[in-house]
Biopython code that builds the backbone (N, CA, C, O; Angstrom):
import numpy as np
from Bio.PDB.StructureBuilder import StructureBuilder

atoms = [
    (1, "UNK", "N", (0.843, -1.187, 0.000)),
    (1, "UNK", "CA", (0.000, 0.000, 0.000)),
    (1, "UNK", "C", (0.880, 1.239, 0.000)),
    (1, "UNK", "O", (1.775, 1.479, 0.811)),
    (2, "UNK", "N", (0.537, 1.916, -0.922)),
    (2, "UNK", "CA", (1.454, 3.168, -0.484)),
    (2, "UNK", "C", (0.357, 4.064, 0.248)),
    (2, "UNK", "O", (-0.855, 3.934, 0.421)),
    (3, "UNK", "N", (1.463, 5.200, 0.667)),
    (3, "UNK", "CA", (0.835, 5.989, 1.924)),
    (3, "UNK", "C", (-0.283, 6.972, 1.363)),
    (3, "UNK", "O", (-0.570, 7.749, 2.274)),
    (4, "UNK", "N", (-0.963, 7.220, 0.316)),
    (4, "UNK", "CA", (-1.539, 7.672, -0.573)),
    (4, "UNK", "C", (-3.177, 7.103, -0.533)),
    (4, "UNK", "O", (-4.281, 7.644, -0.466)),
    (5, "UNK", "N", (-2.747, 5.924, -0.602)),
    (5, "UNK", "CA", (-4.113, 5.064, -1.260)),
    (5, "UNK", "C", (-4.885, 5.098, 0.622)),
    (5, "UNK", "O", (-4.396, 5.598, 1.635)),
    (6, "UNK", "N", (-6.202, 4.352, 0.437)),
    (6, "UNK", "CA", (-7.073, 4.558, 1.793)),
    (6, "UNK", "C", (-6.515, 3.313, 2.353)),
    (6, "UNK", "O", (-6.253, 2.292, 1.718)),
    (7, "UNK", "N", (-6.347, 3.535, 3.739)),
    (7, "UNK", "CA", (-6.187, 1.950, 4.519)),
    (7, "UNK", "C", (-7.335, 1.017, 4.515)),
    (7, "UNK", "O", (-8.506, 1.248, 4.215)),
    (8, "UNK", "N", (-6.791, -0.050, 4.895)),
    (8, "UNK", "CA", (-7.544, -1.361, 5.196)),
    (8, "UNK", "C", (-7.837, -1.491, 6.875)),
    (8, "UNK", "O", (-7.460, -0.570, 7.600)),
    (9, "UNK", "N", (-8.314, -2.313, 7.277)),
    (9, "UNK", "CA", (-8.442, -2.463, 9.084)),
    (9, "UNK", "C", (-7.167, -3.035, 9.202)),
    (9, "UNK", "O", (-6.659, -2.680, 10.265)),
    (10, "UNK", "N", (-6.301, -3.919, 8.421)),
    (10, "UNK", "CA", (-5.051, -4.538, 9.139)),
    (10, "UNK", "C", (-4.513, -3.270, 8.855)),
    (10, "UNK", "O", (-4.120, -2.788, 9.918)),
    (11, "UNK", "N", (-4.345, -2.627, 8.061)),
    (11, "UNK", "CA", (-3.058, -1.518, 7.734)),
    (11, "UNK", "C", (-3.273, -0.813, 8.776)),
    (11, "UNK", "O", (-2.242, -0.597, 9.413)),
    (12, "UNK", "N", (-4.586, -0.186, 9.379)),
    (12, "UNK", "CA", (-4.476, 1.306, 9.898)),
    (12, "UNK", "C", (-4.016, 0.420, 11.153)),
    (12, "UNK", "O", (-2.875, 0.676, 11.537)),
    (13, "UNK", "N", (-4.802, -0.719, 11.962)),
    (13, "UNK", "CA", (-4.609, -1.691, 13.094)),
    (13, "UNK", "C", (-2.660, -1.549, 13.529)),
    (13, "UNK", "O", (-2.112, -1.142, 14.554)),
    (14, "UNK", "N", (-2.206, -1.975, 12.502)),
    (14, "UNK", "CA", (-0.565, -2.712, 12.615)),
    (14, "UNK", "C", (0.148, -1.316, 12.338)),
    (14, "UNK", "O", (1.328, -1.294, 11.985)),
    (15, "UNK", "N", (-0.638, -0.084, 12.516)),
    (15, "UNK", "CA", (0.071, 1.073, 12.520)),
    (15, "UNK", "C", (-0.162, 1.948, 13.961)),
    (15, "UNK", "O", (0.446, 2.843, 14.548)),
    (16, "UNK", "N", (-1.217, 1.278, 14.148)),
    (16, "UNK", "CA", (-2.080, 2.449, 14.896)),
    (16, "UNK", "C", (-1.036, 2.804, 16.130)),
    (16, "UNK", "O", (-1.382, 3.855, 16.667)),
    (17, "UNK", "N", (0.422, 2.086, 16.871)),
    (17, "UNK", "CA", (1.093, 2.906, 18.126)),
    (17, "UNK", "C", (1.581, 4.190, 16.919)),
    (17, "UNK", "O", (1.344, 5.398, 16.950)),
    (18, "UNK", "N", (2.154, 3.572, 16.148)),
    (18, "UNK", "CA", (2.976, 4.693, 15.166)),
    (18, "UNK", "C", (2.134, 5.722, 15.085)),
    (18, "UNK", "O", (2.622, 6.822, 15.343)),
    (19, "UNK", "N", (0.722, 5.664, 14.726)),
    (19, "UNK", "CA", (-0.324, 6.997, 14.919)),
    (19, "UNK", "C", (-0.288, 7.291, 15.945)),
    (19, "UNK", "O", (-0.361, 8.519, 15.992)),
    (20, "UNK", "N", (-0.186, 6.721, 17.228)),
    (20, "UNK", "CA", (-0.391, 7.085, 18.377)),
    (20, "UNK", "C", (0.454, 8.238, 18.685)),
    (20, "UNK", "O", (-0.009, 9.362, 18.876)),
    (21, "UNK", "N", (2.104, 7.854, 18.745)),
    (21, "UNK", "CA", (3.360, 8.553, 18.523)),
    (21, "UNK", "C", (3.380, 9.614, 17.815)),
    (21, "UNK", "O", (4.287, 10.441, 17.721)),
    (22, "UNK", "N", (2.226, 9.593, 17.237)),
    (22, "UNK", "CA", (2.973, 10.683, 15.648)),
    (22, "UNK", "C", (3.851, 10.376, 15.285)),
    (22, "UNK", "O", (4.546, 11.378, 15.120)),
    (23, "UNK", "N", (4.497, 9.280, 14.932)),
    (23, "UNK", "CA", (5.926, 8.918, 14.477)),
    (23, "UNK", "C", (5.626, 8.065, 12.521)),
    (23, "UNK", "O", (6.429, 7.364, 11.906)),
    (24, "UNK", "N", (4.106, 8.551, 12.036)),
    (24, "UNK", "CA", (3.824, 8.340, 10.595)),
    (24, "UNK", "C", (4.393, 9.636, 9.891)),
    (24, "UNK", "O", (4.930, 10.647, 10.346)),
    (25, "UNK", "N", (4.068, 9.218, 8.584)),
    (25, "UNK", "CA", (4.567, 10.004, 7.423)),
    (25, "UNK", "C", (3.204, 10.781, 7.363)),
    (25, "UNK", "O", (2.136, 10.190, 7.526)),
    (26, "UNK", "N", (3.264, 11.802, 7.180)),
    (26, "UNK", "CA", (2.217, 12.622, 6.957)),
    (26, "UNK", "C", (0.680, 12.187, 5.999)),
    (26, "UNK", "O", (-0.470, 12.621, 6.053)),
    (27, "UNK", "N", (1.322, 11.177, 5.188)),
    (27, "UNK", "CA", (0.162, 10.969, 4.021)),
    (27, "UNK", "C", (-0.198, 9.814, 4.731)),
    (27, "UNK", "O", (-1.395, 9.565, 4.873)),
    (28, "UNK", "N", (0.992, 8.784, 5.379)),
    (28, "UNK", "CA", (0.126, 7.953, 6.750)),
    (28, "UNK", "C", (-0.612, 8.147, 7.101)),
    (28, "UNK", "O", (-1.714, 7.653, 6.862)),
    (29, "UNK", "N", (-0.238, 9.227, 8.070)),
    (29, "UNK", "CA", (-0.956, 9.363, 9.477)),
    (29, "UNK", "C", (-2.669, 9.993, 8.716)),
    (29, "UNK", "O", (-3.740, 9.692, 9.244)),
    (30, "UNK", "N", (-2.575, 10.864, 7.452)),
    (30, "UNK", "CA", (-3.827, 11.181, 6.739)),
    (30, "UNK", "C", (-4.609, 9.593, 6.598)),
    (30, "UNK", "O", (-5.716, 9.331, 7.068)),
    (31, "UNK", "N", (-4.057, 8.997, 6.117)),
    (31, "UNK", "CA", (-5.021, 7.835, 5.737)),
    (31, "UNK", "C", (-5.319, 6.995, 6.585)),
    (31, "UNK", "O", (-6.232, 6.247, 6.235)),
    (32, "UNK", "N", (-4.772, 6.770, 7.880)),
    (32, "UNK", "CA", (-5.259, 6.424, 8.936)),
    (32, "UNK", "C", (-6.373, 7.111, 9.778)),
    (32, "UNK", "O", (-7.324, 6.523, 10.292)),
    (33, "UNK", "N", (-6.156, 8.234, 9.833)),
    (33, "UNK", "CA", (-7.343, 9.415, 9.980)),
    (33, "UNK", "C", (-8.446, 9.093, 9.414)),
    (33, "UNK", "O", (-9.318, 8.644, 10.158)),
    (34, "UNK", "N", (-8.686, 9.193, 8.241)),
    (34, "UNK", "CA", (-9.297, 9.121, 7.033)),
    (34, "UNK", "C", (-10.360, 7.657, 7.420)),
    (34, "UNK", "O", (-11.586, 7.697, 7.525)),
    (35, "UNK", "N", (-9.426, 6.348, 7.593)),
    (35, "UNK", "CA", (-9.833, 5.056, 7.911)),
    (35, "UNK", "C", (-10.611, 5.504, 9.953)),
    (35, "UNK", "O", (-11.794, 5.245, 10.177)),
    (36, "UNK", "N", (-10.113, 5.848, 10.581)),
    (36, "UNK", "CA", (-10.585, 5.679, 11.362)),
    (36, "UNK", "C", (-12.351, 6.379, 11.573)),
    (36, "UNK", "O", (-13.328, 5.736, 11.958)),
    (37, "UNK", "N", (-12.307, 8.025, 11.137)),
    (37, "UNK", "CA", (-13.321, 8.151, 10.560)),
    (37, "UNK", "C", (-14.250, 7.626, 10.156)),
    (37, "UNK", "O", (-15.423, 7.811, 10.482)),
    (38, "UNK", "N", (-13.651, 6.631, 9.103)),
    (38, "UNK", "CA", (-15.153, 5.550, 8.253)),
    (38, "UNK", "C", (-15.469, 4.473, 8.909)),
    (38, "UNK", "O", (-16.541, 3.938, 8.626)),
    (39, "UNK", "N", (-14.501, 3.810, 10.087)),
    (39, "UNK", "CA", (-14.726, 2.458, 10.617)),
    (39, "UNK", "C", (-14.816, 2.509, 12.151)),
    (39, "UNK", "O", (-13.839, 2.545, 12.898)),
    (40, "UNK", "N", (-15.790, 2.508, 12.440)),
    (40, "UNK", "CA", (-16.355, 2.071, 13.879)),
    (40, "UNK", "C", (-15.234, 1.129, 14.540)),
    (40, "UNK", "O", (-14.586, 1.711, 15.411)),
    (41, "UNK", "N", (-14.927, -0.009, 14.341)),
    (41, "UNK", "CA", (-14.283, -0.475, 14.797)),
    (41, "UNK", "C", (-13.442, -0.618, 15.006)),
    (41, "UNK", "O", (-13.168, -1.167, 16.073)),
    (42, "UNK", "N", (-12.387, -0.185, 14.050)),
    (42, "UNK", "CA", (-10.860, 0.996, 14.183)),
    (42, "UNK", "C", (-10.669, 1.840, 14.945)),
    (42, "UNK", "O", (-9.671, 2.012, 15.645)),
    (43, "UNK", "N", (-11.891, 2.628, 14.862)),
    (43, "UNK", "CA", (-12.155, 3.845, 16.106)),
    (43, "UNK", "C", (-12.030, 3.667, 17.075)),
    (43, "UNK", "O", (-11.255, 4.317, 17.777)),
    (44, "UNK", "N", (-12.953, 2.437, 17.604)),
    (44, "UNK", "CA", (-12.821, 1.661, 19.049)),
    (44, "UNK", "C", (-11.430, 1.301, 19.489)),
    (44, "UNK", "O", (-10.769, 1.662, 20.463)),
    (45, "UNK", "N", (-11.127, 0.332, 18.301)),
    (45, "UNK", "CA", (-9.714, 0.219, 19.342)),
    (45, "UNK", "C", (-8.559, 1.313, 19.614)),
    (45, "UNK", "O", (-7.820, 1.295, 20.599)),
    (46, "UNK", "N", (-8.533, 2.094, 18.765)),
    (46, "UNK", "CA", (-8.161, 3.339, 18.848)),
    (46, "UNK", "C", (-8.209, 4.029, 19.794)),
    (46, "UNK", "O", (-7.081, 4.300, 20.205)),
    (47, "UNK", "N", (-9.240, 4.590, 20.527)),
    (47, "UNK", "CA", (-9.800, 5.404, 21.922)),
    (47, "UNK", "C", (-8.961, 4.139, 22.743)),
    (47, "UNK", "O", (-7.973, 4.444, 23.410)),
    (48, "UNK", "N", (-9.394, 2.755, 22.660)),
    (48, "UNK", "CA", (-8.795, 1.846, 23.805)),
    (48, "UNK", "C", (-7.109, 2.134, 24.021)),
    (48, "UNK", "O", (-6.592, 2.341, 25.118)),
    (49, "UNK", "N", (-6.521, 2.103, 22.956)),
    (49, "UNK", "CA", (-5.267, 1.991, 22.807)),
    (49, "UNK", "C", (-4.880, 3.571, 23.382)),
    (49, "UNK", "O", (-3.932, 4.062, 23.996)),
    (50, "UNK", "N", (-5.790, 3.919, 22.987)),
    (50, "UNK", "CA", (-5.248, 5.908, 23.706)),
    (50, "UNK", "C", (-5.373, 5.778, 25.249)),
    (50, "UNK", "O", (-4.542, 6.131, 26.086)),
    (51, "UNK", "N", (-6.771, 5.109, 25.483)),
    (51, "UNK", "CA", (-6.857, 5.543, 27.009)),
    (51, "UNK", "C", (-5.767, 4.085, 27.605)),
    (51, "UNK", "O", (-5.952, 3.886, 28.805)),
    (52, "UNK", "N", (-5.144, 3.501, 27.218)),
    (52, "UNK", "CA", (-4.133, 2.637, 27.958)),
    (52, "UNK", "C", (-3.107, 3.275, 27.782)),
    (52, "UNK", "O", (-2.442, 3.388, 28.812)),
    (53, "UNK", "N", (-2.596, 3.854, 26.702)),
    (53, "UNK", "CA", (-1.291, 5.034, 26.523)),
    (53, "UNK", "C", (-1.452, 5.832, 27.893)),
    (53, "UNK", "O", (-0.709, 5.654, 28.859)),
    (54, "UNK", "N", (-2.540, 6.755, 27.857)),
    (54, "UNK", "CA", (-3.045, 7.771, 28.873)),
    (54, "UNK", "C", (-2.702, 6.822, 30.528)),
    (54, "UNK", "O", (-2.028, 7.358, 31.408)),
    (55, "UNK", "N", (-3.200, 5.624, 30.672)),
    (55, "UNK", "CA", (-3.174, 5.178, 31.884)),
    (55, "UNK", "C", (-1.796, 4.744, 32.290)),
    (55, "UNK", "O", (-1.586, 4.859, 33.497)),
    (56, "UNK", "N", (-0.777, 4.259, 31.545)),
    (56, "UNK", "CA", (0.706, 4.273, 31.466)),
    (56, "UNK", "C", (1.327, 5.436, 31.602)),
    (56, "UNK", "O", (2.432, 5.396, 32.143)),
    (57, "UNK", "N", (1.010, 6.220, 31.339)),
    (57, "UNK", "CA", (1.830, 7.010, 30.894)),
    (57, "UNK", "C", (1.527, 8.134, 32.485)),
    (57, "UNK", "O", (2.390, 8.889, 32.931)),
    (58, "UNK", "N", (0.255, 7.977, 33.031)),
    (58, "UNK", "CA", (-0.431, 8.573, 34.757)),
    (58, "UNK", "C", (0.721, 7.337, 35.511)),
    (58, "UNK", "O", (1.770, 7.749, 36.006)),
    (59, "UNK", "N", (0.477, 6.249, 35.518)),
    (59, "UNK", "CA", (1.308, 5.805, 36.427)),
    (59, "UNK", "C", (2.761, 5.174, 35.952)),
    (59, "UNK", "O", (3.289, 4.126, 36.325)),
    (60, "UNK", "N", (3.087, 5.856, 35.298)),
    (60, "UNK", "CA", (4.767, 5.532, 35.223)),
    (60, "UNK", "C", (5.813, 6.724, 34.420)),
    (60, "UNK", "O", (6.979, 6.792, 34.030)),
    (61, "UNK", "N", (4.635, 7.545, 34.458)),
    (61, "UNK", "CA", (5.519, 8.866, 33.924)),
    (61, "UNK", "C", (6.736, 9.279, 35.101)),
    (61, "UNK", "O", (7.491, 10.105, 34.588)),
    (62, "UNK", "N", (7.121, 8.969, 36.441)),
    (62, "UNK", "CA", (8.026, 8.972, 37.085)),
    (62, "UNK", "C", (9.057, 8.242, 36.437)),
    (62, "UNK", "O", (9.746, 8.870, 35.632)),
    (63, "UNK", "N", (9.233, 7.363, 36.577)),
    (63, "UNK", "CA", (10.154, 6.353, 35.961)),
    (63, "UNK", "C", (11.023, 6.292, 34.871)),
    (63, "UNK", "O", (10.433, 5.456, 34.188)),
    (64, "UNK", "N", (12.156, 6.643, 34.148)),
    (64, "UNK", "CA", (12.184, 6.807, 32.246)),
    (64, "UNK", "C", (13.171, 5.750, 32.240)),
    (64, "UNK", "O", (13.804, 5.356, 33.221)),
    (65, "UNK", "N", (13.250, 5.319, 31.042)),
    (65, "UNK", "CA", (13.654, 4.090, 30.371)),
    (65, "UNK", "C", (14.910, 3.951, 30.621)),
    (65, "UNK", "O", (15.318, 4.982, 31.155)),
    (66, "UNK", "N", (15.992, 2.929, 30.456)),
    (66, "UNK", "CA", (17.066, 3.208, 30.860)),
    (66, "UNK", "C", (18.134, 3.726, 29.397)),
    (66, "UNK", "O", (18.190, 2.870, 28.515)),
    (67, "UNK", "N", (18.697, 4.647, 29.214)),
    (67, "UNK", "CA", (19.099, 5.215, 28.304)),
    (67, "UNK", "C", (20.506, 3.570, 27.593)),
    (67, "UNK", "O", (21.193, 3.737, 26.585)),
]
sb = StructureBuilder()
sb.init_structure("model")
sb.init_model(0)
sb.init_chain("A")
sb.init_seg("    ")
for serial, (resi, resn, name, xyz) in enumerate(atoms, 1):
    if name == "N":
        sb.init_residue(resn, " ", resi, " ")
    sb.init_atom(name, np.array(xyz, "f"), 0.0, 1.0, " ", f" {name:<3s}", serial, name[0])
structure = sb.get_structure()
């Protein structure tokens, strides 16, 4: 797929920390947008995957990785 064309549920799915991060290519992170928009169920796991980012990130934002 190039980053152009609309995602699929595996494409936007097996991307979605990289969306999370902002760490896509711009025409990515658009077509993941784009996909989440049209699919309910992308969406869902999406919000899930945010609010577990969000809950990690409340209890272990003390802590940082070991360089």
């Amino acid at each position: 797929m190039s980053a152009c064309e609309p995602c699929t549920c595996g494409e936007a799915l097996s991307r979605v920390y990289d969306y999370l991060d902002q760490e896509c290519e711009a025409s990515m992170a658009q077509a993941i947008a784009g996909h989440l928009q049209e699919c309910p169920g992308c969406a869902e796991q999406y919000r899930l995957e945010q609010m577990v980012k969000a809950l990690v990130h409340r209890t272990c934002c003390e802590e940082r990785a070991p360089e």
